[in-house]
Backbone as numpy.savetxt, mean C-alpha at the origin, in Angstrom:
# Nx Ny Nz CAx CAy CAz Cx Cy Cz
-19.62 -12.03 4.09 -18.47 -11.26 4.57 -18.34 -9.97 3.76
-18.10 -8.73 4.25 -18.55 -7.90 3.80 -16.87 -7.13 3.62
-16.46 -6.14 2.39 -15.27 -5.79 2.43 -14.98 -4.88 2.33
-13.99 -3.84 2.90 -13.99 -2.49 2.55 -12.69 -1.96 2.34
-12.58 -1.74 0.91 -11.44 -0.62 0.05 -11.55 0.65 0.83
-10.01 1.07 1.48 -9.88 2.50 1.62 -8.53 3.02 0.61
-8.53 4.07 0.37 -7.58 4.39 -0.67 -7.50 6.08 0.62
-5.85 6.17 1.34 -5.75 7.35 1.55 -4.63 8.09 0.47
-5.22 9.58 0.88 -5.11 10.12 -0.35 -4.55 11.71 0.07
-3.23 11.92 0.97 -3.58 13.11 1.83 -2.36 14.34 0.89
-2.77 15.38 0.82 -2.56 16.64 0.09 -0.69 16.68 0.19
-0.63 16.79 1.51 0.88 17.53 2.02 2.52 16.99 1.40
1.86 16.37 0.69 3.05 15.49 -0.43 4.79 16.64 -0.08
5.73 16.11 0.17 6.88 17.25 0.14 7.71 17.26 -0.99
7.93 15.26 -1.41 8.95 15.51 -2.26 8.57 15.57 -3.46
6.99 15.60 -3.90 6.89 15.48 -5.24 5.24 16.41 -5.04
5.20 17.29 -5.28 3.90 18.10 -5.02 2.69 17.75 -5.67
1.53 17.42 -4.68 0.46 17.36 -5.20 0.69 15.53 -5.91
1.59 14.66 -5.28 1.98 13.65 -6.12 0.49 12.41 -6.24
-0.29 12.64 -5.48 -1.40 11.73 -5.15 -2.24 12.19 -6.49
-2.52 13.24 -7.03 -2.81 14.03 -7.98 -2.40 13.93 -8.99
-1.60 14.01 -9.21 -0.58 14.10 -10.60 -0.61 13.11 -11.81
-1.02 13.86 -12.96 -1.26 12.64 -14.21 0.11 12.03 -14.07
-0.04 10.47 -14.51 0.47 9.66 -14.69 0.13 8.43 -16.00
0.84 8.69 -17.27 0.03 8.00 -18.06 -1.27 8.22 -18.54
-2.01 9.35 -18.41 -3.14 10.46 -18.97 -4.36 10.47 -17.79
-3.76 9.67 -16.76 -4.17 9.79 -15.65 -4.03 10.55 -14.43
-4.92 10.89 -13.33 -4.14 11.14 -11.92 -4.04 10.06 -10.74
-2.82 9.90 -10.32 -2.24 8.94 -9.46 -2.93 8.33 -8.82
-4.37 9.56 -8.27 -5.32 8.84 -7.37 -6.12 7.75 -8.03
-6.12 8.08 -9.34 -7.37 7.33 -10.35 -6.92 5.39 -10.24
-5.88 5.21 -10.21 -5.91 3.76 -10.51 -6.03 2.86 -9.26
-6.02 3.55 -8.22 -6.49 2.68 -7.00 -7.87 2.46 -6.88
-8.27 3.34 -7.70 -10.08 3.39 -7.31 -10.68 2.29 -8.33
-9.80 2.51 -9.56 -10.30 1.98 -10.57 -9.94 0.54 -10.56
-8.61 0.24 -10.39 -8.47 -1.43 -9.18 -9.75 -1.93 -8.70
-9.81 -1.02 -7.24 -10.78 -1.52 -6.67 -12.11 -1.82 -7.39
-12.64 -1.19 -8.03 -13.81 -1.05 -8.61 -13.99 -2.70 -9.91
-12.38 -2.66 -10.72 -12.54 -3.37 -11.41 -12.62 -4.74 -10.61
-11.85 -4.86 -9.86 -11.67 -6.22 -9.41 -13.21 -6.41 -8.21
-14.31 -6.03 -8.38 -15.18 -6.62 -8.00 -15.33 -7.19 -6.51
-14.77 -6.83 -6.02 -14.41 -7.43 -4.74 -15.07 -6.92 -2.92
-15.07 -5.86 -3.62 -15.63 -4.65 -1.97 -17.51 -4.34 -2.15
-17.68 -4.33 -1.38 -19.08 -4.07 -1.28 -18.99 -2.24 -0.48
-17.78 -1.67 -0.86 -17.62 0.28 -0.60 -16.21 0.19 -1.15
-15.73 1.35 -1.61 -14.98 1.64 -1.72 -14.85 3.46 -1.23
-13.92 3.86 -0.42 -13.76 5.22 0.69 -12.66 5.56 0.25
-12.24 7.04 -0.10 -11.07 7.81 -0.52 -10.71 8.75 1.15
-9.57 8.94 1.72 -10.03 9.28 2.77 -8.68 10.50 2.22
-9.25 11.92 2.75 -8.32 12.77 2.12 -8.86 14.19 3.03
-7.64 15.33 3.42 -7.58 15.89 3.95 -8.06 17.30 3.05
-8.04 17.20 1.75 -8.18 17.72 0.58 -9.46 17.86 0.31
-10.34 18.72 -0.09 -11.61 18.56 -0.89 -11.33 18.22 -2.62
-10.42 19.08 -3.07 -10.23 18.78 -4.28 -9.76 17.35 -4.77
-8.65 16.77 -3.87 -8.77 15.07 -4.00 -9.95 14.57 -3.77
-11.49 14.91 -2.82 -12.07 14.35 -2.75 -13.47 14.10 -3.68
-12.97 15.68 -4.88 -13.76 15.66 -5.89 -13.53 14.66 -6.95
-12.03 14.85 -6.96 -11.81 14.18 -8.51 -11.66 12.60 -7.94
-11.37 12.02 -6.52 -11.81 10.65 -5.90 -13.74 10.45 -6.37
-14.15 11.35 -6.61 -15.76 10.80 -6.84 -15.80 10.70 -8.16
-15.19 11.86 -9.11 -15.08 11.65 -10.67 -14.66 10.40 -10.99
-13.92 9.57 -10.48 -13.14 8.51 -10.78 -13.77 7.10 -10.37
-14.86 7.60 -9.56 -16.00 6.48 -9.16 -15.34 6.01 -7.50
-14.83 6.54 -6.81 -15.19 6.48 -5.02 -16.48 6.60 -4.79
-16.96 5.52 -3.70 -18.51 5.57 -3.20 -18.93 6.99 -2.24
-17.52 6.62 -1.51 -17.39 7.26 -0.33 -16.15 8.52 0.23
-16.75 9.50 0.32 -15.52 10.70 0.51 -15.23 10.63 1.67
-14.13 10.67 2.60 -14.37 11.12 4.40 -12.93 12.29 4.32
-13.25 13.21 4.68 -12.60 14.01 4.62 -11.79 13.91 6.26
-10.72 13.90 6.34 -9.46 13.63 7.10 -9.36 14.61 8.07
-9.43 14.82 9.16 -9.22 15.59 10.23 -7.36 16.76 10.70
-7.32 17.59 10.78 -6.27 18.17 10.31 -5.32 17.17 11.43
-5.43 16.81 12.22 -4.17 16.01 13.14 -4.16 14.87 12.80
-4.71 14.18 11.51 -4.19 12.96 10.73 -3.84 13.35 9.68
-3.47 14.13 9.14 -3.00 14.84 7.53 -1.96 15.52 7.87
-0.83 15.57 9.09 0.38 15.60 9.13 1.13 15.22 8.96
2.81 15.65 8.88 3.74 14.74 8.13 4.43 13.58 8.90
3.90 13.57 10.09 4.15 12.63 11.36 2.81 11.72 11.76
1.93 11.71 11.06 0.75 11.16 11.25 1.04 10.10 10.92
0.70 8.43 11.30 0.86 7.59 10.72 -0.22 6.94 10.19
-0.29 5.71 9.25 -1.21 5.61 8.43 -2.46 4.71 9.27
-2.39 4.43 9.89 -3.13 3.13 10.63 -4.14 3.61 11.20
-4.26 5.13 12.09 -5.37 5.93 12.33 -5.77 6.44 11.45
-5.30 6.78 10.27 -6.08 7.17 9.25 -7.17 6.04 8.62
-7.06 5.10 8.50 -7.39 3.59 8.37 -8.98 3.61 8.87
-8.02 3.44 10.38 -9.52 3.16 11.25 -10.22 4.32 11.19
-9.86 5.66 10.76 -10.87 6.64 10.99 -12.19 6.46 9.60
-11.20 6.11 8.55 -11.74 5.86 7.28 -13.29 5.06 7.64
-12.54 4.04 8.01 -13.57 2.52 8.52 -14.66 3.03 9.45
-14.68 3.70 10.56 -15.34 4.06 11.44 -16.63 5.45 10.41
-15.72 6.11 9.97 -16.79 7.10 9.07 -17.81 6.31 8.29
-16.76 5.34 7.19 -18.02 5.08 6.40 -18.87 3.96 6.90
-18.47 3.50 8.10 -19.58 2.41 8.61 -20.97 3.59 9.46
-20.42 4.41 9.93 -21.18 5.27 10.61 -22.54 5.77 9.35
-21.75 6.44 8.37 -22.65 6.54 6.93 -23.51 5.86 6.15
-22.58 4.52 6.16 -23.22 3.88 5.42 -24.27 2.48 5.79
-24.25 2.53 6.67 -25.03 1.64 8.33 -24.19 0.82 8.28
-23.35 -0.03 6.99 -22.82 -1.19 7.22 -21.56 -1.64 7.97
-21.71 -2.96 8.50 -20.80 -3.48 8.97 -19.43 -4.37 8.33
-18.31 -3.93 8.43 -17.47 -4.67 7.29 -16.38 -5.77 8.39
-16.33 -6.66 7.69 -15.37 -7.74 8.40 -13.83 -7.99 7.82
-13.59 -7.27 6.56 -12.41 -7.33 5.78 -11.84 -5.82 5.52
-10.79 -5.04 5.69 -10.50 -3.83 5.35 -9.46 -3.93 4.54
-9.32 -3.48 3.33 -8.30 -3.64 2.32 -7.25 -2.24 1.96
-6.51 -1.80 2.56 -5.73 -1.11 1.72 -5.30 -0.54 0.63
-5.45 0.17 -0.12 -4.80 0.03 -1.71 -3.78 1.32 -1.20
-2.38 1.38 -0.91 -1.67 2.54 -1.71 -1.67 3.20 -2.87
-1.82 4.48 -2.92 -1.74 5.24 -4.21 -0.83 5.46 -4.45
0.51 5.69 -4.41 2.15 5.76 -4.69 2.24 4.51 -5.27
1.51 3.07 -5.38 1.85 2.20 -5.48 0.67 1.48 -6.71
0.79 2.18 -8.18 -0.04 2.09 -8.83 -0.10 1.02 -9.93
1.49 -0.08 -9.70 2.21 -1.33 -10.87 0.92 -2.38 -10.28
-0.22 -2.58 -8.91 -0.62 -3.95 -8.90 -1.65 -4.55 -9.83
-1.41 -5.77 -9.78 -2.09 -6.25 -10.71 -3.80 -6.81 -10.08
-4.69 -7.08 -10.45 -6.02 -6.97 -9.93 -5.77 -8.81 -9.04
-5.07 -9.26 -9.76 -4.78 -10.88 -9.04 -3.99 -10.65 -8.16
-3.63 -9.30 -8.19 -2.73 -9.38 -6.07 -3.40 -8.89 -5.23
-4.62 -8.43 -5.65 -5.44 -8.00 -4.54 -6.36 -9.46 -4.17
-6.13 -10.02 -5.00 -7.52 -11.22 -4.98 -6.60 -12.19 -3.91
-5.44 -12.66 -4.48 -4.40 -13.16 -3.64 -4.21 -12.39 -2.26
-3.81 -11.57 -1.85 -4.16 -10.88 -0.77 -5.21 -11.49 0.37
-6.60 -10.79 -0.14 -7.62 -11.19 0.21 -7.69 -12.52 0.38
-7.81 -13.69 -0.73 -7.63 -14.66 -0.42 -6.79 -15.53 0.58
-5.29 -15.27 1.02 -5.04 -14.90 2.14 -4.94 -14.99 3.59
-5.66 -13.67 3.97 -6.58 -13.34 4.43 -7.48 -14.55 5.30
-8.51 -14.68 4.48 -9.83 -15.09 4.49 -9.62 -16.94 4.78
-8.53 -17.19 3.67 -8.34 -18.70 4.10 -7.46 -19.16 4.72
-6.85 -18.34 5.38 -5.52 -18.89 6.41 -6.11 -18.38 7.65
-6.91 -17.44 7.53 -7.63 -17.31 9.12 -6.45 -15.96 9.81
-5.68 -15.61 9.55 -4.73 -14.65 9.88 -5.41 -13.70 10.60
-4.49 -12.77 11.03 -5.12 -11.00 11.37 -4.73 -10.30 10.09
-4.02 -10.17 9.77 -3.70 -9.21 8.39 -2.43 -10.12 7.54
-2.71 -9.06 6.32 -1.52 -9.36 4.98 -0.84 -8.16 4.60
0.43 -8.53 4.82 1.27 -7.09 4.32 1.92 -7.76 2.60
1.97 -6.33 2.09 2.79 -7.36 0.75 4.55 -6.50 0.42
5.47 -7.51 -0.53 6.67 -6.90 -0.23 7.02 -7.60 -1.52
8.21 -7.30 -1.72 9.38 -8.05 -2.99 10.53 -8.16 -2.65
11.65 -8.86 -2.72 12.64 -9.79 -2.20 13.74 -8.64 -2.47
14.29 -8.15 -1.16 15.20 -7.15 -1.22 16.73 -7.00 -2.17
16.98 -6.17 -2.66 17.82 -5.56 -3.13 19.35 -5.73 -2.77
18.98 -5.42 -1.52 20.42 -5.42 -0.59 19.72 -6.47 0.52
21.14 -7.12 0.98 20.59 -8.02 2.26 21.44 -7.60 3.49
20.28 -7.44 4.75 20.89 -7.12 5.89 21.78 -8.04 6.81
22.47 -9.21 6.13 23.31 -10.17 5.82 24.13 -10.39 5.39
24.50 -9.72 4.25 25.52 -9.48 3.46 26.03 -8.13 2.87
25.28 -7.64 2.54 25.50 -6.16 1.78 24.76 -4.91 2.28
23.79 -4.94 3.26 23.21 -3.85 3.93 23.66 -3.16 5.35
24.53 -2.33 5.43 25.10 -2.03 6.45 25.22 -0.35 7.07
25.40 -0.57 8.41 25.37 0.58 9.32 26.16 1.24 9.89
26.00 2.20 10.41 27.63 3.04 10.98 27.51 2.79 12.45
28.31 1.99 13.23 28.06 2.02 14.38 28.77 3.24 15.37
28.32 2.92 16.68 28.69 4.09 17.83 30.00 4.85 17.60
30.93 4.34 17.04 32.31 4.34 17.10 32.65 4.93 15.25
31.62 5.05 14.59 31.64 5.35 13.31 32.33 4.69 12.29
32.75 3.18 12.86 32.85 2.28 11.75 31.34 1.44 11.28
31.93 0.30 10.10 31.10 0.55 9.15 30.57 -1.80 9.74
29.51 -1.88 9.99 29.28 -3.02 10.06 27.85 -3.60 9.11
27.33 -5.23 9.13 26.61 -5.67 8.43 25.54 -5.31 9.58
23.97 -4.65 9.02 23.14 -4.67 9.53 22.50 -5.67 10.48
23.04 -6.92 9.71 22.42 -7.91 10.75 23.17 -9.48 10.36
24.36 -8.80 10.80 25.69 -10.02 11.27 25.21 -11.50 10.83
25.62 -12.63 10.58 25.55 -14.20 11.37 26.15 -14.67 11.93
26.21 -15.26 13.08 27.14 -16.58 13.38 28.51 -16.57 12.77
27.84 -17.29 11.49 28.92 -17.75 10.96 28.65 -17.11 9.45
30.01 -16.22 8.80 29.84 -15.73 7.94 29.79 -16.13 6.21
29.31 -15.21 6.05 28.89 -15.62 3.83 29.25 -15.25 3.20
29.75 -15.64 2.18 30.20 -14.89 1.03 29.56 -15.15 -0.25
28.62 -15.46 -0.31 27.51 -15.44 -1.38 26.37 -14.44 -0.81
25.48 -13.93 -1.46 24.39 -13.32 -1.49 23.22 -14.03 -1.08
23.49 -15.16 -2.46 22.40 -16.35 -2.56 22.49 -17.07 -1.17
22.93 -17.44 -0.21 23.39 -17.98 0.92 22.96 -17.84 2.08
22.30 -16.34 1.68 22.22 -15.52 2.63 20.39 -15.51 3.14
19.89 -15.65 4.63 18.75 -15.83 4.41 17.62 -14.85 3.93
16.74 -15.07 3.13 16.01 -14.26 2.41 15.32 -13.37 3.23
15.25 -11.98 2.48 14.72 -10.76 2.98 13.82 -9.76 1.95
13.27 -9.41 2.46 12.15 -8.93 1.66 11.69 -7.30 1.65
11.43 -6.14 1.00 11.18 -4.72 1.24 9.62 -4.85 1.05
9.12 -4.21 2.25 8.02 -3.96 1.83 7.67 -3.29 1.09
6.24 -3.20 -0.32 6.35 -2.54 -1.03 5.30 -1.15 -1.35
4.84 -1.43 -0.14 3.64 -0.47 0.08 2.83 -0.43 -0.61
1.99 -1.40 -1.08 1.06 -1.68 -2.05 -0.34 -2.00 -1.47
0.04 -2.94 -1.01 -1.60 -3.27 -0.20 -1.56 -4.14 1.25
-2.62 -3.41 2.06 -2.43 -4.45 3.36 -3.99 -4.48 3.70
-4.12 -6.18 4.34 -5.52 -6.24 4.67 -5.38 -6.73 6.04
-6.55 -6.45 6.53 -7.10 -6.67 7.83 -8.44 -7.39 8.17
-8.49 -8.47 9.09 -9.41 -7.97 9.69 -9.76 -7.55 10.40
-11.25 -6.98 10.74 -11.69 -6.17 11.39 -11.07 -5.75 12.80
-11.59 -6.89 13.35 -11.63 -6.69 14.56 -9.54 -6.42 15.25
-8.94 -6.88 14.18 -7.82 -7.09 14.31 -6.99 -4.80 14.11
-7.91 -4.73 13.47 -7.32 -3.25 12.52 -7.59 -2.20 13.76
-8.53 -2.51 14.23 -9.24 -1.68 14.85 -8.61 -1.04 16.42
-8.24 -2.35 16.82 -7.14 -2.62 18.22 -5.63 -2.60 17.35
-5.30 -2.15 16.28 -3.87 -2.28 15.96 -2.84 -0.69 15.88
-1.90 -0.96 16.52 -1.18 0.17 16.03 0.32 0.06 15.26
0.47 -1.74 14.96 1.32 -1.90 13.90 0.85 -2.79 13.05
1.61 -2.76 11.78 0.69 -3.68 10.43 1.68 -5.39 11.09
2.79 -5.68 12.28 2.94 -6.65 12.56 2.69 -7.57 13.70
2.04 -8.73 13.30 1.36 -9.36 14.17 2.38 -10.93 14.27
1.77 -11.56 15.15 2.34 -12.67 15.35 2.04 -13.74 14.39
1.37 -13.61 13.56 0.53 -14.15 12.80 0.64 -13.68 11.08
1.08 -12.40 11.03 0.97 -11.43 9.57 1.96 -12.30 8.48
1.15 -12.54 7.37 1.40 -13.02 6.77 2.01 -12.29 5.40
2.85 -12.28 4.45 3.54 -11.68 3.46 3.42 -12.59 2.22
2.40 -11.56 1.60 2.15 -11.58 0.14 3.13 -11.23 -1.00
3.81 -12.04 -1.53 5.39 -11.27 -2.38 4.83 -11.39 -3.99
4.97 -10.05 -4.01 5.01 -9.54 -5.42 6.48 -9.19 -6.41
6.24 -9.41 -8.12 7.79 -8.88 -8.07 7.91 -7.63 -8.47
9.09 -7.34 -8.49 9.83 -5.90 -8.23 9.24 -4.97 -9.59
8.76 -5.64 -10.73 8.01 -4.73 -11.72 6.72 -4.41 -11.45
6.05 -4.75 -10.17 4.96 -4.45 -10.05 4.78 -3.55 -8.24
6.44 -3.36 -7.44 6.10 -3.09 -6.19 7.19 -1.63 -6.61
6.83 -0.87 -7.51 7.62 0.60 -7.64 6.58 1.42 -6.32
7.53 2.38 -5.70 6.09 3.13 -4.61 6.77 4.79 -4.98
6.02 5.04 -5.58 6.32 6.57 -6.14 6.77 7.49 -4.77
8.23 8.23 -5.11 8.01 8.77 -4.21 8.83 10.02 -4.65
9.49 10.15 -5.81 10.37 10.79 -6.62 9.61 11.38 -8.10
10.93 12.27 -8.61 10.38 12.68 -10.14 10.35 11.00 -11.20
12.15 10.95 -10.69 12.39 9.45 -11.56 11.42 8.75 -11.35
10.75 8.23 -10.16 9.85 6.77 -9.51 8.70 7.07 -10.75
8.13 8.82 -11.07 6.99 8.75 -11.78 7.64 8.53 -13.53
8.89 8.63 -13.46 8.86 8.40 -15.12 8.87 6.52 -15.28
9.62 6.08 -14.57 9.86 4.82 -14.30 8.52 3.85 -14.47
7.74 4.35 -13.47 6.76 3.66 -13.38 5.45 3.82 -14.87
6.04 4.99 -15.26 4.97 5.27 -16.52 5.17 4.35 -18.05
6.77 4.15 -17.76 7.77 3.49 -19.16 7.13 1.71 -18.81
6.89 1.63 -17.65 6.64 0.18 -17.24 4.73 -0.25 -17.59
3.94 1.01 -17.33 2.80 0.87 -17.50 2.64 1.05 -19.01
3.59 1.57 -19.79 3.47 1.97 -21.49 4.16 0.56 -21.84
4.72 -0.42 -21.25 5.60 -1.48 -21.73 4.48 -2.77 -21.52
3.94 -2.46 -20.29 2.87 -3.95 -20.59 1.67 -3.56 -20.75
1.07 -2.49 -21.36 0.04 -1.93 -21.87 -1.70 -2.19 -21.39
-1.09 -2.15 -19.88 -2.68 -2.03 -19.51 -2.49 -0.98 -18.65
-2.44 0.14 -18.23 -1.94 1.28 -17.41 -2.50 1.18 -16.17
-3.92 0.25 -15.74 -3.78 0.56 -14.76 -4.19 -1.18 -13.73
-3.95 -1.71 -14.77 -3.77 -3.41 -14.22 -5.35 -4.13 -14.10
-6.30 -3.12 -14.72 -7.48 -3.73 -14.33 -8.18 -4.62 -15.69
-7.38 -4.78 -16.75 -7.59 -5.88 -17.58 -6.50 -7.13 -17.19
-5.94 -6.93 -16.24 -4.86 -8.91 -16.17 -5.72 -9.55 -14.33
-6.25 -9.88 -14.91 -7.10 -10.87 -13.93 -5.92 -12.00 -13.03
């Protein structure tokens, strides 16, 4: 079974410039997805897929097999990620003759995972027979109790009511944020997909010190105080 790491990687960043780029911990942001992948042994390619040449230089400095440079009508700010995916997949199978049966995800905003959540992931995957794995951490606010909306009339209600009402948190049935970290596929499943949910998709839960998804100035100091606190910066020594 053959597996393939894509890491996208696209330029047009708004709220934090150049954030795919940007040292983090004496690093750049792009560097620890590659270096994940690479450490954890797992892919037989690893593909940086980027609209950028200059991401796609310093994606090879950092040890990417594979560059595919991104077509300008998937490197928009309305583009969604899933054709970028399959375009990834389709390039480097075209390149590289091979055929892959597993497609792995790594987010780069999402640089806290540890090399045993990708293995978990995958594993998964592979032994539950699924179409894909999304991964998440157990929400904050619940759309049950404390997460709420302005309705038609501009009062204020619970996102998603019960029956019969709660007044505990704990009580309340569990909910989860996705954390944009990693999603796998298979093949044949990715290819025909245009959402990561299936009837079948299964949720990999990670916790909340490891599912930060950069998307701010704070998210990058945050996440740097957390990688200086358990002192492996980029998770590829905790097996």
């Amino acid at each position: 079974m053959k597996r393939l790491c894509t890491i996208c990687a696209r330029s047009g960043s708004k709220g934090v410039i150049n954030k795919n780029i940007r040292e983090l911990a004496g690093k750049p942001l792009l560097a620890y997805s590659i270096l994940q992948a690479r450490a954890s042994q797992l892919f037989d390619a690893i593909a940086v897929s980027s609209d950028c040449d200059k991401f796609l230089r310093l994606a090879n400095h950092w040890g990417a097999e594979y560059l595919i440079k991104r077509p300008d009508f998937l490197a928009t700010d309305e583009a969604p990620k899933i054709p970028v995916i399959q375009h990834c997949l389709k390039s480097v199978e075209e390149v590289s003759k091979m055929n892959f049966d597993v497609i792995v995800d790594l987010d780069v905003t999402s640089p806290l995972r540890y090399i045993s959540d990708i293995k978990e992931v995958i594993d998964l995957l592979e032994t539950k027979q699924v179409s894909n794995v999304i991964t998440g951490t157990p929400a904050r606010r619940s759309p049950y109790f404390n997460l709420v909306e302005i309705n038609g009339q501009g009062g204020v209600q619970l996102s998603k009511p019960l029956s019969k009402p709660i007044f505990r948190r704990q009580d309340a049935p569990k909910s989860y944020d996705m954390n944009a970290s990693i999603y796998a596929w298979k093949k044949e499943v990715l290819i025909q997909s245009q959402t990561v949910f299936h009837e079948d998709t299964l949720l990999y839960i990670m916790p909340a010190e490891r599912s930060v998804d950069i998307d701010s100035e704070l998210d990058f100091q945050f996440v740097e105080l957390l990688m200086k606190k358990r002192g492996d910066y980029d998770g590829s020594n905790i097996l």
